[in-house]
C-alpha positions in Angstrom: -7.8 27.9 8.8 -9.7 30.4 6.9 -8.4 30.4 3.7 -10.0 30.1 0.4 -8.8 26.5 -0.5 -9.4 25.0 3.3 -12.0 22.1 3.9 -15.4 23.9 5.8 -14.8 22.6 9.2 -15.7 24.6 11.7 -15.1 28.5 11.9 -14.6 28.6 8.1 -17.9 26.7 7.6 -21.0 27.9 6.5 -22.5 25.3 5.3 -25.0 22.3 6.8 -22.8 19.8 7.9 -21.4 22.8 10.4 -24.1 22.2 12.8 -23.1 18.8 13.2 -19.3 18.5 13.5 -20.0 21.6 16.0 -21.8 19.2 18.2 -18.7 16.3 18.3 -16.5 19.0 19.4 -18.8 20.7 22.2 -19.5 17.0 23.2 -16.4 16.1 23.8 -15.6 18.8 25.5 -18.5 19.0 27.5 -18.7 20.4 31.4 -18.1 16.5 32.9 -14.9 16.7 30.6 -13.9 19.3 31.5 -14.5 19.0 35.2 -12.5 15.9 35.2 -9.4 17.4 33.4 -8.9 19.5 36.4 -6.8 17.2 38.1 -4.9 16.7 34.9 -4.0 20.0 34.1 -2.9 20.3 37.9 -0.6 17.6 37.8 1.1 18.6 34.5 1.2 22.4 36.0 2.9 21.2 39.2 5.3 19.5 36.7 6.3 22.2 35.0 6.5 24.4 37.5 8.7 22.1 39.4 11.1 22.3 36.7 10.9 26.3 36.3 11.6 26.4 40.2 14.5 24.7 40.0 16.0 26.9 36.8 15.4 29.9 38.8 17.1 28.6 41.5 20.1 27.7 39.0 20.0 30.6 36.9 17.8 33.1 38.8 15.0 33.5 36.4 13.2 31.5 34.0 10.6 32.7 31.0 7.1 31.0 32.1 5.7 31.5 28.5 8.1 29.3 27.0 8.3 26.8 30.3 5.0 26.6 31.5 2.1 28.7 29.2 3.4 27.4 26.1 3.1 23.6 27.1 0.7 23.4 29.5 -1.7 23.5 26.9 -0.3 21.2 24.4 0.3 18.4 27.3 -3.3 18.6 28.4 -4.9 18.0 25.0 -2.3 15.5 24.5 -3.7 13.8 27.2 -7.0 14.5 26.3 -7.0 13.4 22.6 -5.1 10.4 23.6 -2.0 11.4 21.7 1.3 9.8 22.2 3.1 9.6 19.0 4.3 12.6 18.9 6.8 15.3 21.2 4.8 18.6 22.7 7.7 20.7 21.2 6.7 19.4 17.4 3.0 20.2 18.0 3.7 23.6 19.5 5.9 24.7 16.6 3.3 23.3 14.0 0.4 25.0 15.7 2.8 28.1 15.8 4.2 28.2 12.2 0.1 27.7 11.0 -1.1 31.1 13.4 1.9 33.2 11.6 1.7 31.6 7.8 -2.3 32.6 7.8 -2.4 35.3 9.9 1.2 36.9 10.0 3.1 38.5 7.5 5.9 36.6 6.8 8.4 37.4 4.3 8.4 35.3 0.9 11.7 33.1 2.8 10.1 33.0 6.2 6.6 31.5 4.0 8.3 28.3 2.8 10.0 27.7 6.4 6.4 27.8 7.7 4.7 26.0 4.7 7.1 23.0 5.7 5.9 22.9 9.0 2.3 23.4 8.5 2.8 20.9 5.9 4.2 18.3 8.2 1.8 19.2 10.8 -1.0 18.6 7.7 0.2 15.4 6.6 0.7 14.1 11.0 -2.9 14.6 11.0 -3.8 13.4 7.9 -1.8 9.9 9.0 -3.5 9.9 12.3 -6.8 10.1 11.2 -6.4 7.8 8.5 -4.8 4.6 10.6 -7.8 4.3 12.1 -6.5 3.5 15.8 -7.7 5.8 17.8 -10.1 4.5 20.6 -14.1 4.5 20.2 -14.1 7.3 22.9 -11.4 9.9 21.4 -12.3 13.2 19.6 -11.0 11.1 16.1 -13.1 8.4 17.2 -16.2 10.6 17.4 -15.4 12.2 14.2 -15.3 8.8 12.6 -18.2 7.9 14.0 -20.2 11.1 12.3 -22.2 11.0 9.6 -22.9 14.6 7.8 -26.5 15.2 6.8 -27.0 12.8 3.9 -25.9 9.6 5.8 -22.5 9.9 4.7 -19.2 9.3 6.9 -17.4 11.8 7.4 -14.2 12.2 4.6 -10.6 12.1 6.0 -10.7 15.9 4.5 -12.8 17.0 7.0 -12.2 15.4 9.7 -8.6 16.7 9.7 -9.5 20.7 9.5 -11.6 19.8 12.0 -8.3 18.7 13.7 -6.3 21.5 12.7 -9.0 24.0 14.4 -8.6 22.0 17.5 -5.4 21.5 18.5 -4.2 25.1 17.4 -7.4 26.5 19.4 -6.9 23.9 22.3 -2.9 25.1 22.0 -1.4 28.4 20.7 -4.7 30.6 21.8 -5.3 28.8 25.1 -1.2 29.2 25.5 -1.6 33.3 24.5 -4.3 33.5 26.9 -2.4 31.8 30.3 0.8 34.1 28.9 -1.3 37.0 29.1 -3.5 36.0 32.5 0.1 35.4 34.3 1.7 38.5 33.0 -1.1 40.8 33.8 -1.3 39.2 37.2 2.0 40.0 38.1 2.4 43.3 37.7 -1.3 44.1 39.6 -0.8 44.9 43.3 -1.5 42.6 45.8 -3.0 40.5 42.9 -0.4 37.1 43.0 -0.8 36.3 46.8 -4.5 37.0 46.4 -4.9 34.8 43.6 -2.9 31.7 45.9 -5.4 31.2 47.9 -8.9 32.8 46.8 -10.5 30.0 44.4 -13.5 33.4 43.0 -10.4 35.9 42.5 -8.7 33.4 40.1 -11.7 33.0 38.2 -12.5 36.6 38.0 -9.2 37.9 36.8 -9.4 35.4 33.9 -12.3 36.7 32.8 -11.5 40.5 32.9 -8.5 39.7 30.8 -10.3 37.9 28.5 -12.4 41.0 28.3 -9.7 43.8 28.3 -6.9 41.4 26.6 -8.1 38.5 24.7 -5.9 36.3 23.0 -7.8 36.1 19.6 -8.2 40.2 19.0 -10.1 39.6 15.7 -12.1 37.3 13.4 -13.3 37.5 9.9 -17.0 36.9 9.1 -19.0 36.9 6.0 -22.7 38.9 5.8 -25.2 36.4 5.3 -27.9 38.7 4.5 -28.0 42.3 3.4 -27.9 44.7 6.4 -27.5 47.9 7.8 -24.5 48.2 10.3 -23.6 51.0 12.1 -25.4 53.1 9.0 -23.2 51.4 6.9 -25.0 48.9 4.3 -24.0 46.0 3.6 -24.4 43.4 0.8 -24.8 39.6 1.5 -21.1 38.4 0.8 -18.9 41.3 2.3 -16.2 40.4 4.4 -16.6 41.9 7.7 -12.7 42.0 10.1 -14.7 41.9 13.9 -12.9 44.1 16.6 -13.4 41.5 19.5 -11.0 42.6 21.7 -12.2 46.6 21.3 -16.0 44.8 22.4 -14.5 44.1 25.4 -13.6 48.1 26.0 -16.9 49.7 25.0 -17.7 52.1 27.5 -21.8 51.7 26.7 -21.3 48.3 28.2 -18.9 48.5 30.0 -18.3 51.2 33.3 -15.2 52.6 33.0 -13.1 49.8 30.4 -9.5 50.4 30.9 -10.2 49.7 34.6 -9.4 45.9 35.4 -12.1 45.0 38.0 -12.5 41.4 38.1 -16.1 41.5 40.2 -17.8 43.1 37.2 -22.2 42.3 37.5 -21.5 41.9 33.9 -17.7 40.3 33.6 -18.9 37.7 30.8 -20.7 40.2 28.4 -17.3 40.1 26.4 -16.7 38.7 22.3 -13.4 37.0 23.8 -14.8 33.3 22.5 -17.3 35.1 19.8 -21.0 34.4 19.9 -23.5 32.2 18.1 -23.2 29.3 16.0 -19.3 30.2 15.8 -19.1 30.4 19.9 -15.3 28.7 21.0 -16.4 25.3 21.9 -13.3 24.9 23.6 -14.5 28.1 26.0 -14.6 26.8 29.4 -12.2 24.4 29.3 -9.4 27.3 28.2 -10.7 29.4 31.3 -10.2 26.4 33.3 -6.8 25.6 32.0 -5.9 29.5 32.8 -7.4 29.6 36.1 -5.5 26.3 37.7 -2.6 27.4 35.9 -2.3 30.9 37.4 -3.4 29.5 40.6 -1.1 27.1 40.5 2.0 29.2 39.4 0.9 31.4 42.1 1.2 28.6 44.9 4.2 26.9 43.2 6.0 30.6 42.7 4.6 32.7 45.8 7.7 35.2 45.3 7.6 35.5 41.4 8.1 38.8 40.1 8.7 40.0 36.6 12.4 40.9 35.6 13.2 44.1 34.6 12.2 45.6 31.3 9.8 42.2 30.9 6.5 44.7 31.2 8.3 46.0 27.8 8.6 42.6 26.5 7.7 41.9 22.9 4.0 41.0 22.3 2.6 38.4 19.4 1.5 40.4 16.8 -0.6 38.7 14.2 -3.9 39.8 12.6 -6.4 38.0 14.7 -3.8 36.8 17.8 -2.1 39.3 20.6 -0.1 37.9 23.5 3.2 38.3 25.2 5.9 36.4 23.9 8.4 36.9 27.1 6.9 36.3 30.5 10.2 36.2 32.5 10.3 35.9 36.2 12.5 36.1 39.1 12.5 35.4 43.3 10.9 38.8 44.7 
Protein backbone atom coordinates (compact mmCIF):
# COMPACT_ATOMS: atom_id res chain seq x y z
CA UNK A 1 0.00 0.00 0.00
CA UNK A 2 1.04 3.54 -0.08
CA UNK A 3 2.56 4.24 2.95
CA UNK A 4 5.73 5.77 3.88
CA UNK A 5 7.55 2.54 5.09
CA UNK A 6 6.11 0.10 2.20
CA UNK A 7 8.52 -1.69 -0.35
CA UNK A 8 8.10 0.43 -4.14
CA UNK A 9 6.19 -2.10 -5.89
CA UNK A 10 3.92 -0.97 -8.00
CA UNK A 11 1.44 2.09 -7.51
CA UNK A 12 3.71 3.39 -4.76
CA UNK A 13 6.79 3.10 -6.96
CA UNK A 14 8.57 5.62 -8.60
CA UNK A 15 11.53 4.46 -9.15
CA UNK A 16 13.34 2.27 -12.21
CA UNK A 17 12.72 -1.10 -11.37
CA UNK A 18 8.76 0.01 -11.72
CA UNK A 19 8.89 -0.37 -15.37
CA UNK A 20 9.81 -3.83 -15.05
CA UNK A 21 7.75 -5.59 -12.34
CA UNK A 22 4.76 -3.56 -14.28
CA UNK A 23 5.50 -5.81 -17.19
CA UNK A 24 5.27 -9.39 -15.09
CA UNK A 25 2.02 -8.33 -13.92
CA UNK A 26 0.46 -7.01 -17.42
CA UNK A 27 2.07 -10.33 -18.70
CA UNK A 28 0.43 -12.41 -16.80
CA UNK A 29 -2.56 -10.98 -17.16
CA UNK A 30 -2.41 -10.54 -20.60
CA UNK A 31 -5.69 -10.69 -23.22
CA UNK A 32 -5.02 -14.75 -23.94
CA UNK A 33 -5.21 -14.88 -20.00
CA UNK A 34 -7.69 -13.40 -19.64
CA UNK A 35 -9.78 -14.79 -22.50
CA UNK A 36 -9.19 -18.11 -21.15
CA UNK A 37 -10.39 -17.36 -17.52
CA UNK A 38 -13.78 -16.75 -18.98
CA UNK A 39 -14.89 -20.21 -18.54
CA UNK A 40 -13.43 -20.15 -15.13
CA UNK A 41 -15.11 -17.32 -13.70
CA UNK A 42 -18.39 -18.84 -15.26
CA UNK A 43 -18.18 -22.01 -13.61
CA UNK A 44 -17.31 -20.47 -10.11
CA UNK A 45 -20.36 -17.84 -10.80
CA UNK A 46 -22.83 -20.72 -11.60
CA UNK A 47 -21.50 -22.10 -8.31
CA UNK A 48 -22.25 -19.52 -6.23
CA UNK A 49 -25.13 -18.59 -7.58
CA UNK A 50 -26.42 -22.12 -7.24
CA UNK A 51 -25.98 -21.81 -3.61
CA UNK A 52 -27.64 -18.17 -3.37
CA UNK A 53 -30.77 -19.76 -5.31
CA UNK A 54 -31.24 -22.13 -3.04
CA UNK A 55 -30.98 -19.72 0.29
CA UNK A 56 -33.58 -17.57 -1.28
CA UNK A 57 -35.68 -20.34 -1.79
CA UNK A 58 -35.09 -21.25 2.04
CA UNK A 59 -35.14 -18.01 3.48
CA UNK A 60 -36.41 -15.75 0.71
CA UNK A 61 -33.60 -13.52 0.11
CA UNK A 62 -30.04 -13.69 0.18
CA UNK A 63 -27.17 -10.61 0.16
CA UNK A 64 -25.23 -11.18 -3.33
CA UNK A 65 -22.27 -8.99 -2.06
CA UNK A 66 -21.39 -11.18 0.66
CA UNK A 67 -22.51 -14.64 -1.46
CA UNK A 68 -21.44 -13.96 -4.79
CA UNK A 69 -19.44 -10.35 -5.40
CA UNK A 70 -17.32 -10.74 -2.50
CA UNK A 71 -15.92 -14.29 -3.54
CA UNK A 72 -16.19 -14.45 -7.02
CA UNK A 73 -13.24 -12.58 -7.14
CA UNK A 74 -11.10 -14.08 -4.59
CA UNK A 75 -11.97 -17.82 -6.13
CA UNK A 76 -10.88 -16.76 -9.57
CA UNK A 77 -7.41 -15.42 -8.62
CA UNK A 78 -7.15 -18.27 -6.51
CA UNK A 79 -7.40 -20.21 -9.34
CA UNK A 80 -5.39 -18.14 -11.36
CA UNK A 81 -2.29 -17.70 -8.96
CA UNK A 82 -2.50 -21.39 -8.34
CA UNK A 83 -3.34 -20.94 -4.66
CA UNK A 84 -4.62 -23.68 -2.62
CA UNK A 85 -3.31 -23.35 0.84
CA UNK A 86 -5.37 -21.20 2.02
CA UNK A 87 -9.60 -20.61 2.58
CA UNK A 88 -11.30 -17.58 0.25
CA UNK A 89 -12.87 -16.33 3.52
CA UNK A 90 -9.11 -15.68 5.14
CA UNK A 91 -8.03 -13.87 1.99
CA UNK A 92 -11.11 -11.76 1.77
CA UNK A 93 -10.87 -10.58 5.34
CA UNK A 94 -6.96 -9.89 4.96
CA UNK A 95 -7.49 -7.99 1.72
CA UNK A 96 -10.39 -6.22 3.68
CA UNK A 97 -8.82 -5.33 7.08
CA UNK A 98 -5.53 -3.86 4.60
CA UNK A 99 -8.26 -1.33 2.38
CA UNK A 100 -9.76 0.03 5.95
CA UNK A 101 -6.23 0.05 8.13
CA UNK A 102 -4.64 2.40 5.11
CA UNK A 103 -7.33 3.96 3.90
CA UNK A 104 -10.13 4.03 6.61
CA UNK A 105 -10.32 5.62 9.82
CA UNK A 106 -10.29 3.18 12.25
CA UNK A 107 -10.39 3.85 15.85
CA UNK A 108 -7.04 3.31 17.89
CA UNK A 109 -8.90 -0.47 19.12
CA UNK A 110 -10.33 -1.16 15.72
CA UNK A 111 -6.21 -0.37 14.27
CA UNK A 112 -4.66 -3.29 16.20
CA UNK A 113 -7.63 -5.73 15.18
CA UNK A 114 -6.66 -4.87 11.61
CA UNK A 115 -2.86 -4.65 12.12
CA UNK A 116 -3.23 -8.48 13.19
CA UNK A 117 -4.82 -9.35 10.11
CA UNK A 118 -2.80 -7.43 7.75
CA UNK A 119 -0.02 -8.79 9.63
CA UNK A 120 -1.05 -12.34 9.10
CA UNK A 121 -1.91 -11.66 5.61
CA UNK A 122 1.97 -10.03 5.44
CA UNK A 123 3.66 -12.83 6.86
CA UNK A 124 1.08 -15.71 4.33
CA UNK A 125 2.74 -13.95 1.70
CA UNK A 126 5.90 -13.58 2.87
CA UNK A 127 5.97 -17.69 3.52
CA UNK A 128 4.59 -18.24 0.03
CA UNK A 129 6.96 -16.49 -1.75
CA UNK A 130 9.77 -17.63 0.15
CA UNK A 131 9.16 -21.72 -0.05
CA UNK A 132 9.87 -21.46 -3.42
CA UNK A 133 7.09 -23.86 -4.77
CA UNK A 134 5.19 -22.20 -6.85
CA UNK A 135 5.26 -23.50 -10.60
CA UNK A 136 7.57 -21.88 -13.41
CA UNK A 137 4.35 -20.46 -14.90
CA UNK A 138 2.62 -18.70 -11.83
CA UNK A 139 2.60 -14.89 -11.12
CA UNK A 140 5.37 -15.86 -8.08
CA UNK A 141 7.15 -17.77 -10.47
CA UNK A 142 7.51 -14.91 -12.85
CA UNK A 143 8.39 -12.62 -10.14
CA UNK A 144 11.20 -15.01 -9.15
CA UNK A 145 12.24 -15.23 -12.36
CA UNK A 146 12.81 -11.18 -12.66
CA UNK A 147 15.78 -9.52 -12.49
CA UNK A 148 15.49 -5.46 -11.66
CA UNK A 149 17.77 -3.28 -13.70
CA UNK A 150 21.22 -4.17 -12.36
CA UNK A 151 20.98 -7.96 -12.86
CA UNK A 152 19.85 -8.56 -9.60
CA UNK A 153 16.87 -11.05 -8.52
CA UNK A 154 14.28 -9.75 -7.34
CA UNK A 155 14.31 -9.62 -3.00
CA UNK A 156 11.52 -11.44 -1.20
CA UNK A 157 10.61 -7.66 -0.14
CA UNK A 158 9.42 -6.85 -3.23
CA UNK A 159 8.13 -9.42 -4.63
CA UNK A 160 5.57 -9.64 -1.73
CA UNK A 161 4.15 -5.78 -2.14
CA UNK A 162 4.00 -6.73 -5.36
CA UNK A 163 1.68 -9.48 -4.00
CA UNK A 164 -0.15 -7.46 -1.71
CA UNK A 165 -1.12 -4.90 -4.73
CA UNK A 166 -2.37 -7.93 -6.50
CA UNK A 167 -4.52 -9.85 -4.72
CA UNK A 168 -6.27 -6.83 -2.88
CA UNK A 169 -6.65 -5.23 -6.52
CA UNK A 170 -7.52 -8.63 -8.12
CA UNK A 171 -10.10 -8.97 -4.85
CA UNK A 172 -11.68 -6.23 -2.72
CA UNK A 173 -11.83 -3.55 -5.77
CA UNK A 174 -12.81 -6.00 -8.47
CA UNK A 175 -15.47 -7.33 -5.50
CA UNK A 176 -16.63 -3.32 -5.01
CA UNK A 177 -16.92 -3.04 -8.60
CA UNK A 178 -19.37 -6.40 -9.33
CA UNK A 179 -21.32 -5.11 -5.95
CA UNK A 180 -21.85 -1.90 -7.50
CA UNK A 181 -22.47 -3.23 -11.41
CA UNK A 182 -25.25 -5.68 -9.77
CA UNK A 183 -26.78 -3.16 -7.59
CA UNK A 184 -27.05 -0.43 -10.16
CA UNK A 185 -28.43 -2.94 -12.55
CA UNK A 186 -31.16 -3.81 -10.59
CA UNK A 187 -32.77 -0.96 -9.84
CA UNK A 188 -32.54 0.36 -13.84
CA UNK A 189 -35.76 -0.47 -15.72
CA UNK A 190 -35.87 -3.06 -18.03
CA UNK A 191 -32.04 -3.31 -17.42
CA UNK A 192 -31.76 -7.27 -15.69
CA UNK A 193 -33.74 -9.15 -18.48
CA UNK A 194 -31.88 -7.02 -21.03
CA UNK A 195 -28.58 -7.79 -19.70
CA UNK A 196 -29.61 -12.01 -19.79
CA UNK A 197 -29.43 -12.30 -23.00
CA UNK A 198 -27.60 -9.21 -24.83
CA UNK A 199 -23.69 -10.09 -24.73
CA UNK A 200 -22.94 -5.66 -25.91
CA UNK A 201 -25.50 -4.39 -23.15
CA UNK A 202 -23.50 -6.29 -20.35
CA UNK A 203 -20.46 -4.89 -21.53
CA UNK A 204 -21.68 -1.42 -21.76
CA UNK A 205 -23.27 -1.09 -18.40
CA UNK A 206 -20.00 -2.14 -16.86
CA UNK A 207 -18.34 0.51 -18.26
CA UNK A 208 -20.76 3.40 -17.60
CA UNK A 209 -20.54 2.36 -13.93
CA UNK A 210 -17.08 2.34 -14.00
CA UNK A 211 -17.47 5.88 -15.33
CA UNK A 212 -20.35 7.29 -13.04
CA UNK A 213 -19.41 4.83 -9.97
CA UNK A 214 -15.98 3.49 -9.82
CA UNK A 215 -14.85 1.39 -7.15
CA UNK A 216 -11.45 3.10 -6.43
CA UNK A 217 -12.98 7.02 -6.15
CA UNK A 218 -9.41 8.41 -5.49
CA UNK A 219 -5.66 7.96 -5.73
CA UNK A 220 -2.75 9.86 -4.33
CA UNK A 221 0.10 11.04 -6.74
CA UNK A 222 3.27 12.85 -6.27
CA UNK A 223 4.31 16.01 -8.90
CA UNK A 224 7.26 14.92 -10.55
CA UNK A 225 7.99 18.19 -12.05
CA UNK A 226 6.98 21.71 -11.24
CA UNK A 227 3.67 22.58 -12.91
CA UNK A 228 0.82 24.72 -13.33
CA UNK A 229 -2.55 22.99 -12.65
CA UNK A 230 -5.68 24.45 -12.97
CA UNK A 231 -3.69 27.93 -12.23
CA UNK A 232 -2.59 26.44 -9.26
CA UNK A 233 1.41 25.95 -9.16
CA UNK A 234 2.82 23.28 -8.06
CA UNK A 235 6.33 22.30 -6.75
CA UNK A 236 7.96 18.90 -7.68
CA UNK A 237 7.11 16.77 -4.50
CA UNK A 238 3.47 17.92 -3.59
CA UNK A 239 1.06 15.42 -2.94
CA UNK A 240 -1.79 15.63 -5.25
CA UNK A 241 -5.50 13.41 -3.81
CA UNK A 242 -6.95 12.66 -7.75
CA UNK A 243 -10.86 12.97 -8.03
CA UNK A 244 -11.20 9.81 -10.35
CA UNK A 245 -14.57 9.10 -9.91
CA UNK A 246 -15.61 13.12 -10.33
CA UNK A 247 -13.53 12.53 -14.04
CA UNK A 248 -15.98 10.34 -14.89
CA UNK A 249 -18.88 13.22 -14.34
CA UNK A 250 -17.28 16.20 -16.14
CA UNK A 251 -19.85 17.59 -18.21
CA UNK A 252 -16.85 19.03 -20.91
CA UNK A 253 -16.42 15.39 -21.61
CA UNK A 254 -19.02 14.00 -20.90
CA UNK A 255 -22.99 14.96 -22.46
CA UNK A 256 -25.09 15.11 -19.75
CA UNK A 257 -23.00 12.90 -16.63
CA UNK A 258 -25.55 11.91 -14.16
CA UNK A 259 -27.33 10.17 -17.13
CA UNK A 260 -26.32 6.35 -17.25
CA UNK A 261 -26.25 5.67 -21.00
CA UNK A 262 -24.27 2.61 -21.59
CA UNK A 263 -23.83 3.33 -25.75
CA UNK A 264 -21.64 6.36 -24.96
CA UNK A 265 -19.17 7.14 -28.59
CA UNK A 266 -16.88 7.92 -25.72
CA UNK A 267 -17.89 5.29 -22.78
CA UNK A 268 -14.01 4.51 -21.99
CA UNK A 269 -12.74 8.19 -21.76
CA UNK A 270 -13.14 7.58 -17.85
CA UNK A 271 -9.95 7.58 -14.83
CA UNK A 272 -11.81 4.38 -13.36
CA UNK A 273 -8.31 2.23 -13.87
CA UNK A 274 -6.11 5.70 -13.91
CA UNK A 275 -3.87 6.38 -16.80
CA UNK A 276 -0.14 6.04 -17.68
CA UNK A 277 2.56 4.22 -16.37
CA UNK A 278 0.21 3.62 -13.13
CA UNK A 279 -2.79 2.29 -15.62
CA UNK A 280 -4.67 -0.95 -13.51
CA UNK A 281 -2.96 -3.82 -15.14
CA UNK A 282 -5.59 -5.97 -13.83
CA UNK A 283 -8.19 -3.57 -16.11
CA UNK A 284 -9.78 -5.88 -18.40
CA UNK A 285 -9.75 -8.84 -16.70
CA UNK A 286 -11.94 -6.91 -13.63
CA UNK A 287 -14.43 -5.82 -16.56
CA UNK A 288 -14.48 -9.28 -17.58
CA UNK A 289 -15.03 -10.74 -14.20
CA UNK A 290 -18.03 -8.03 -13.84
CA UNK A 291 -19.55 -8.63 -17.06
CA UNK A 292 -19.95 -12.64 -16.80
CA UNK A 293 -20.79 -12.13 -13.34
CA UNK A 294 -23.79 -9.80 -13.92
CA UNK A 295 -24.65 -11.74 -16.92
CA UNK A 296 -24.57 -14.59 -15.17
CA UNK A 297 -26.59 -13.55 -11.98
CA UNK A 298 -28.93 -12.21 -14.47
CA UNK A 299 -29.56 -15.78 -16.16
CA UNK A 300 -29.10 -17.67 -12.89
CA UNK A 301 -31.58 -14.96 -10.95
CA UNK A 302 -34.01 -13.84 -13.94
CA UNK A 303 -36.68 -12.64 -11.06
CA UNK A 304 -34.07 -10.94 -8.69
CA UNK A 305 -35.17 -7.75 -7.25
CA UNK A 306 -33.75 -5.73 -4.44
CA UNK A 307 -35.47 -5.91 -0.98
CA UNK A 308 -36.87 -3.10 0.47
CA UNK A 309 -34.85 -0.26 1.86
CA UNK A 310 -31.54 -2.16 0.11
CA UNK A 311 -31.33 1.01 -2.45
CA UNK A 312 -30.62 2.76 1.13
CA UNK A 313 -28.20 0.24 2.10
CA UNK A 314 -24.90 1.23 3.67
CA UNK A 315 -22.04 2.04 1.15
CA UNK A 316 -18.01 1.41 1.81
CA UNK A 317 -16.71 4.40 2.72
CA UNK A 318 -12.96 4.74 2.69
CA UNK A 319 -10.67 7.41 1.20
CA UNK A 320 -9.89 6.03 -2.15
CA UNK A 321 -12.73 2.90 -2.13
CA UNK A 322 -16.83 3.45 -2.55
CA UNK A 323 -19.11 0.46 -2.92
CA UNK A 324 -22.19 -1.04 -1.52
CA UNK A 325 -21.82 -3.20 1.35
CA UNK A 326 -25.51 -4.83 1.26
CA UNK A 327 -26.72 -6.04 -2.18
CA UNK A 328 -29.77 -8.07 -0.84
CA UNK A 329 -32.19 -9.69 -3.18
CA UNK A 330 -35.43 -11.35 -3.33
CA UNK A 331 -37.90 -13.45 -6.11
CA UNK A 332 -39.73 -10.50 -7.98
Amino acid sequence: MTTASSTPALANNGTDSHPGLRRVVTRFFNARRVAEAVPVIERLAGELLEAARARIDADGEDDLFTSFAQVLPCRVLMELLDIHDVDPATLIRWSDASLELFWGRPTPDRQLELAQRAGEFHRWLTTTVRTGKATADSFIGALARHRLPDGAPLDPQTAVAACFFVFIAGQSTTGQLIATVLRRALVEPGLWPRVAQEEEAVGAWVEEVLRREPPVTTWRRVVARPVELGGVELPAGAQLLLMLMGSGSDPEVFTDPERMCPHRANIRHHLAFGTGRHRCPGASLARTEAAVALRAAARGLPKARLVAGAEGTPMLGLLSFRAPLRVAVADG
